[in-house]
N, C-alpha and C positions, 0 to 999 in steps of 0.2 A: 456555431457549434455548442452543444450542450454535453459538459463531461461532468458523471456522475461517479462520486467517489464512496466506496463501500468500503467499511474496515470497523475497529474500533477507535478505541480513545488518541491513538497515535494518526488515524484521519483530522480526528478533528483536534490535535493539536495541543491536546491537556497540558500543559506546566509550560507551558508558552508565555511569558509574560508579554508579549506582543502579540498573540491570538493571531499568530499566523501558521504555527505548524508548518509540514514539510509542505503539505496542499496549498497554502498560501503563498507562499516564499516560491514556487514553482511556478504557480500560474500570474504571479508579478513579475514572472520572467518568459512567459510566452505570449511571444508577439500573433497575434490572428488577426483578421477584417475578416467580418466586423470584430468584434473580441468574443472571445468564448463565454459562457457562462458555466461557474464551478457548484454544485452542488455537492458538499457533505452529506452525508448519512452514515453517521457513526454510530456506534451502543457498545460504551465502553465494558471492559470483560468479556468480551465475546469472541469465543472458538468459532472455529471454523463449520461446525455442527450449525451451531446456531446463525453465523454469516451466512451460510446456504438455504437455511429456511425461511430467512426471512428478503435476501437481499431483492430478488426477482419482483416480488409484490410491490415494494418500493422503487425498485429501479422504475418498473412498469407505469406507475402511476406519473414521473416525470417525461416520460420517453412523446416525445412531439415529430411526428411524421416529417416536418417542415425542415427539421433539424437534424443535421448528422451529430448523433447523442452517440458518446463513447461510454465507456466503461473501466473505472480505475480499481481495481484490487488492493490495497493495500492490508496486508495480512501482518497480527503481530502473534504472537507465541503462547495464548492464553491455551491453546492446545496442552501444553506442560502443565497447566498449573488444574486443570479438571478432568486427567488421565485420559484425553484421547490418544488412541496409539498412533503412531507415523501411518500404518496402512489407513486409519479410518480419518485421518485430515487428507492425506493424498486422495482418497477417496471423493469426499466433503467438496474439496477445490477440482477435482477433476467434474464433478456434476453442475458445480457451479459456472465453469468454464465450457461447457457443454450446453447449457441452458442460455447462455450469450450469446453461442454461436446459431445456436437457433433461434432469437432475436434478430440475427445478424449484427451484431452490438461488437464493435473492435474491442477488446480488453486490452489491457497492459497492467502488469501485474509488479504490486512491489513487499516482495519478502520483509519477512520480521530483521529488524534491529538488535543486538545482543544488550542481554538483561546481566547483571550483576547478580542475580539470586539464584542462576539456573546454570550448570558446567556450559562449559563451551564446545563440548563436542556435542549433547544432548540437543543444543540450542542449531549446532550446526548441521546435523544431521537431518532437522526441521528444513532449513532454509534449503538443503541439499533435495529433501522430498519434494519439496514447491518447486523448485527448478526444473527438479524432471518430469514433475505432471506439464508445465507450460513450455517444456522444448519439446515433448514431446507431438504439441500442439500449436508448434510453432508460433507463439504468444510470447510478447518482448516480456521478461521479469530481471528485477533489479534485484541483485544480491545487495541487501546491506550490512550481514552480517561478517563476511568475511574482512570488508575493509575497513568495518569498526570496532570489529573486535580488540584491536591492540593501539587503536588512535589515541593518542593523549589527551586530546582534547576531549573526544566524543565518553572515554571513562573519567574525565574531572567530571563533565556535564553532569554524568551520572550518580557519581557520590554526593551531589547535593539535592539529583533531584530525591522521587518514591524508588527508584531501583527500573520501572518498568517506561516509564515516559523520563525522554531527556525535556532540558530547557533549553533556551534560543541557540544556543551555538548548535547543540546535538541536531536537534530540528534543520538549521540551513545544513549541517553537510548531511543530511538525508537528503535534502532538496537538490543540493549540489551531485548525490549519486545518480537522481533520478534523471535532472537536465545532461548528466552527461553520457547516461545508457539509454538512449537511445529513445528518450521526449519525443521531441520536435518532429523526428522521424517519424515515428508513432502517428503523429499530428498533421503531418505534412505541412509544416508551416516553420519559421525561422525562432528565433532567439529576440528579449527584446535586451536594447541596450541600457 
């Protein structure tokens, strides 16, 4: 299995001082035969405008017949900070989620993380738009903003990181939302110990 992860700087795990990010620390927890293989393709700063024009070219160039190749979302909220409105990312992610299905490409999709620089309803409202383009599409997505919004740990994380990427603790419990909404399942395949 080949699963190809599209996002920004939060795929690949920026202010990680163990360079594993949430993608790392998740797929050191998923058991497969043979094992899967994880491909990154991050471009940090990147709205969801831009994740849509580019991701399909690149997904494409990985994608091997041989191989059941999935497809991971991982969205963060740069939408706020270059005035995309809610209708024109829901828009953005729903074409993008559209273009996988016409691949045939399973997605599983994981919402923005809450930012320290941005209100929390602004941020949640975000994460609230993504949800409903991918229930609507019956495609698993991971809220992480609701159960980090008020975490103690996950906003220490954040007062030492830049404000927008957490460091190692923030990072596993993203990994920790993600193994436990519905991974594995996604995967069809177990947990490793």
């Amino acid at each position: 299995m080949r699963i190809l992860f599209v996002g920004d700087e939060l795929i690949a795990g920026q202010g990680d001082a163990r360079s594993l990010g949430w993608t790392g620390r998740v797929m050191a927890r998923t058991a497969s035969e043979p094992a899967s293989v994880a491909m990154e393709l991050a471009v940090p700063g990147e709205n969801t405008a831009e994740l849509a024009a580019r991701w399909q070219d690149e997904v494409q160039r990985r994608i091997d017949s041989e191989l059941d190749c999935r497809l991971v979302v991982g969205l963060g909220s740069h939408d706020l900070d270059t005035g995309q409105t809610l209708a024109r990312a829901r828009l953005h992610l729903a074409n993008l989620l559209d273009s996988a299905e016409r691949l045939r490409m399973k997605t599983f999709v994981v919402g923005p993380p809450p930012r320290r620089d941005v209100a929390p309803k602004i941020q949640g409202d975000l994460s609230r738009a993504f949800s409903d383009v991918c229930e609507r599409r019956l495609i698993p997505y991971v809220d992480t903003f609701t159960p980090l919004i008020q975490h103690e740990q996950w906003n220490t994380d954040m007062t030492v990181s830049d404000g927008y990427v957490p460091r190692q603790a923030g990072y596993g419990l993203m990994a920790w939302l993600v193994l436990h909404n519905g991974w594995n399942q996604w995967l069809g395949v177990g947990s490793a110990s």
